[in-house]
C-alpha positions in Angstrom: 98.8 10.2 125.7 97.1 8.8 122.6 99.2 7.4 120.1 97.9 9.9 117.4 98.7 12.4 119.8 102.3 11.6 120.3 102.8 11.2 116.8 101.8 14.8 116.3 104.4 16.0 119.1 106.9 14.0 117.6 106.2 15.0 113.8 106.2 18.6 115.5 109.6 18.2 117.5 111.3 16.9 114.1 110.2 19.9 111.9 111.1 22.5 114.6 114.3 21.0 116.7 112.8 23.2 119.9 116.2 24.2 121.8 115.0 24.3 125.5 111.2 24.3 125.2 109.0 22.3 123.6 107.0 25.5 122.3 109.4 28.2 121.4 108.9 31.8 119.8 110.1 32.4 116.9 113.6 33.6 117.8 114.2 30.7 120.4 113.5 30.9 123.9 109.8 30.9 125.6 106.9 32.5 124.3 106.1 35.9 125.9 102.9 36.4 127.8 101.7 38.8 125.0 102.3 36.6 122.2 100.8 33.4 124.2 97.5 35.9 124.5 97.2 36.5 121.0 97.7 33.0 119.5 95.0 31.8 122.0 92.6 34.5 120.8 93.3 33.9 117.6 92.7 30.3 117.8 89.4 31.5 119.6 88.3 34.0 117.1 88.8 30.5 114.4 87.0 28.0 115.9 84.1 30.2 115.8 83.4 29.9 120.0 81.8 33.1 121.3 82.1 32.0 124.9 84.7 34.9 127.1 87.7 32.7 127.4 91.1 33.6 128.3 94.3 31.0 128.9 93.6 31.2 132.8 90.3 29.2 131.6 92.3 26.9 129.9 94.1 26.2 133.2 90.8 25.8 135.1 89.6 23.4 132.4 92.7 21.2 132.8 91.7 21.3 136.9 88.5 20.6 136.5 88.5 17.8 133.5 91.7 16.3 136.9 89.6 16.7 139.4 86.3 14.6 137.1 89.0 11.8 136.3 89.3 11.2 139.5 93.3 13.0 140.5 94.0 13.8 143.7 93.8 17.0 144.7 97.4 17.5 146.5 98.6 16.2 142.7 96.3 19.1 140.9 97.7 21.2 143.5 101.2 19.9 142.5 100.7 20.6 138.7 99.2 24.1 139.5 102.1 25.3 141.7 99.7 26.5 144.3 101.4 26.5 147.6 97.9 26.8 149.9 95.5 23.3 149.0 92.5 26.0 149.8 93.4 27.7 146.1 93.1 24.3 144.5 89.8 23.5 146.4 88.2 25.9 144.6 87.8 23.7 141.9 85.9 21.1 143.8 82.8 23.9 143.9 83.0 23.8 139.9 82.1 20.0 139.4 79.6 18.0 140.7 80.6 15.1 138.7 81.0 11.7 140.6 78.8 12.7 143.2 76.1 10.1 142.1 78.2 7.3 143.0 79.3 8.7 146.8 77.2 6.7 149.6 76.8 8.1 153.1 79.0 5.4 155.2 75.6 5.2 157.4 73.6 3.4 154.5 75.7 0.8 154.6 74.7 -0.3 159.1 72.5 -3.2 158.7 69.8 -2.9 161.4 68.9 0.6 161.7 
């Protein structure tokens, strides 16, 4: 986490005093599906992206950007709560990224 970052989180935690989670509704407690749905289309609608985007996109983002970085997959699978490792695969059919730098283990026999 950048230290800008955590400074935000921690300027946030200090105004708000969250009880049990870190983002809470506004009577306490965690946010319900509903109200998670509209801040994130609001937060669309303002940063002017006319992409279709919901928050399961955001969740396959976070995979994906995991998966590009380099994390394992059993830890994405971990994070994601899936119980079957063929769920998370799926995300190893979005990104190509890294492949450049994969050799076959047969370029490497001297002699052929």
């Amino acid at each position: 986490m950048t230290p800008f970052f955590f400074e935000l989180l921690r300027d946030y935690y200090r105004v708000y005093r969250p009880k049990h989670y870190l983002f809470e509704g506004a009577e306490g407690g965690k946010y319900s599906a509903t109200s998670l749905r509209k801040i994130f289309y609001r937060a669309l609608q303002s940063s002017k992206i006319h992409k279709k985007a919901s928050l399961h996109t955001l969740r396959h983002s976070f995979a994906t950007h995991l998966l590009e970085r380099g994390t394992d997959l059993r830890c994405i699978q971990a994070l994601l709560g899936h119980s079957s490792s063929k769920t998370t695969e799926i995300y190893t059919h979005i990104t190509t990224k890294g492949f450049e730098g994969i050799s076959s283990p047969l370029d490497e026999i001297d002699g052929l």
